[in-house]
Backbone as numpy.savetxt, mean C-alpha at the origin, in Angstrom:
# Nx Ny Nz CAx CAy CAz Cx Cy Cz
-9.40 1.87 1.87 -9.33 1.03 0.72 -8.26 -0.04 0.90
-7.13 0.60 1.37 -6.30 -0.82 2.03 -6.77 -1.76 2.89
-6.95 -1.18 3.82 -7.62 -2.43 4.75 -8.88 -3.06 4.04
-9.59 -2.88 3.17 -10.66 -3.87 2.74 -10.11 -4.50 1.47
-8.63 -3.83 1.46 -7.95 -5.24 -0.03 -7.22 -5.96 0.87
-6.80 -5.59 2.02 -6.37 -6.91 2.97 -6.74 -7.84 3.37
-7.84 -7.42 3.69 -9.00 -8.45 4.60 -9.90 -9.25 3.49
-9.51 -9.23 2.60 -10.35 -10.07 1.28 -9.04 -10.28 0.43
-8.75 -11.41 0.04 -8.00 -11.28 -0.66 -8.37 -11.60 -1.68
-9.78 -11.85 -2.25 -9.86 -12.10 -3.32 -10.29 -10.60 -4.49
-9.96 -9.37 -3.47 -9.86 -8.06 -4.27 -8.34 -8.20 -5.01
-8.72 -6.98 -6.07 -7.41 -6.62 -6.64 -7.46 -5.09 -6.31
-6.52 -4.63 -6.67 -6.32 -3.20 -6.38 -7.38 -2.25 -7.24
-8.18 -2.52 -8.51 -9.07 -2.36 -9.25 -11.05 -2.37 -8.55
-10.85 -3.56 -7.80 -12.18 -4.03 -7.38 -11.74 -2.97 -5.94
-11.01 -3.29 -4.76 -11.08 -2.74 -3.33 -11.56 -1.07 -3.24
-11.15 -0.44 -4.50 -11.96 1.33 -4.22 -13.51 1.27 -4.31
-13.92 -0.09 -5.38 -15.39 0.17 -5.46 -16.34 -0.38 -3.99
-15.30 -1.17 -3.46 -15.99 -2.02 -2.18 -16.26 -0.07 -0.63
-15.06 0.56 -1.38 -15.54 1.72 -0.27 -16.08 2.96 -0.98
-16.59 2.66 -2.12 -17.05 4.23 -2.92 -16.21 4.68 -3.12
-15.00 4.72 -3.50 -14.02 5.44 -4.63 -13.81 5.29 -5.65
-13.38 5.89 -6.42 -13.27 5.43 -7.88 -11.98 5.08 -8.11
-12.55 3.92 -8.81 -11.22 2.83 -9.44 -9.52 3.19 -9.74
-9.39 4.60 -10.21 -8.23 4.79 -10.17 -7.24 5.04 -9.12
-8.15 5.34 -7.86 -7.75 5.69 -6.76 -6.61 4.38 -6.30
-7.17 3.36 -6.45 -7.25 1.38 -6.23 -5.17 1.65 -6.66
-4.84 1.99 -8.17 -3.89 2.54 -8.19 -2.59 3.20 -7.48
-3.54 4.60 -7.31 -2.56 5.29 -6.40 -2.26 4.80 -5.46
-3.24 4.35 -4.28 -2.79 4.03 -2.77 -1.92 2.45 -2.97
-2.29 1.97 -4.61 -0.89 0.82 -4.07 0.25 1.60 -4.27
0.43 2.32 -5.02 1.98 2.68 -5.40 2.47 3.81 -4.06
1.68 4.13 -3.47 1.46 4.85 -1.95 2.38 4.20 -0.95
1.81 3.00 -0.95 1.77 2.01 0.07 3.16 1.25 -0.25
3.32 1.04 -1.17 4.77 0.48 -2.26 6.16 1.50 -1.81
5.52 2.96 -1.63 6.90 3.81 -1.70 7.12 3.51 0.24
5.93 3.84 1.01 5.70 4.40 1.93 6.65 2.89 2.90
6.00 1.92 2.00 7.03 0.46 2.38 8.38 0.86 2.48
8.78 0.55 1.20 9.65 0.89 0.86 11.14 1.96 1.59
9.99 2.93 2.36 10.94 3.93 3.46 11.11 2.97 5.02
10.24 2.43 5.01 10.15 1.49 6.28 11.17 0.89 6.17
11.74 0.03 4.93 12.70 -0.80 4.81 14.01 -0.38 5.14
14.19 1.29 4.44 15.13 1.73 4.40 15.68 2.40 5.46
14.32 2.88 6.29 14.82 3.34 7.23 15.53 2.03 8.52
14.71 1.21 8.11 14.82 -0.10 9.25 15.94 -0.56 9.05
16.45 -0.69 8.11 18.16 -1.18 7.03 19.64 0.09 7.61
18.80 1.45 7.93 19.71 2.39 8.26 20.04 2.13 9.50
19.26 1.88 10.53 18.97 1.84 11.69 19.76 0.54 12.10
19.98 -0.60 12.06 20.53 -2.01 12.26 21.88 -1.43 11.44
22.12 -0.76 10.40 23.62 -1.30 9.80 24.29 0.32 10.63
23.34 0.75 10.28 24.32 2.65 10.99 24.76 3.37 9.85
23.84 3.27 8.44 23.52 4.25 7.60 22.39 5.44 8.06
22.70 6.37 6.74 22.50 7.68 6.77 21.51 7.50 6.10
């Protein structure tokens, strides 16, 4: 479902579950998924360059 709200951008997180047969609320979860899962990337990438824990 991510990769087919990437590759179109004229999906929203609402429309991209119905483009793969999931249901709409799913569209939801995997952003806020994808939001946290970021989110550790950053932090870990931020730990790593400064020499946090």
């Amino acid at each position: 479902m991510a990769r087919a709200w990437a590759e179109n951008s004229e999906l929203n997180w609402q429309q991209a579950p119905l483009v793969v047969d999931m249901d709409v609320e799913m569209g939801s979860r995997v952003r806020r998924k994808l939001l946290r899962a970021g989110g550790e990337i950053v932090r870990r990438t931020e730990a790593r360059i400064f020499g946090e824990s």
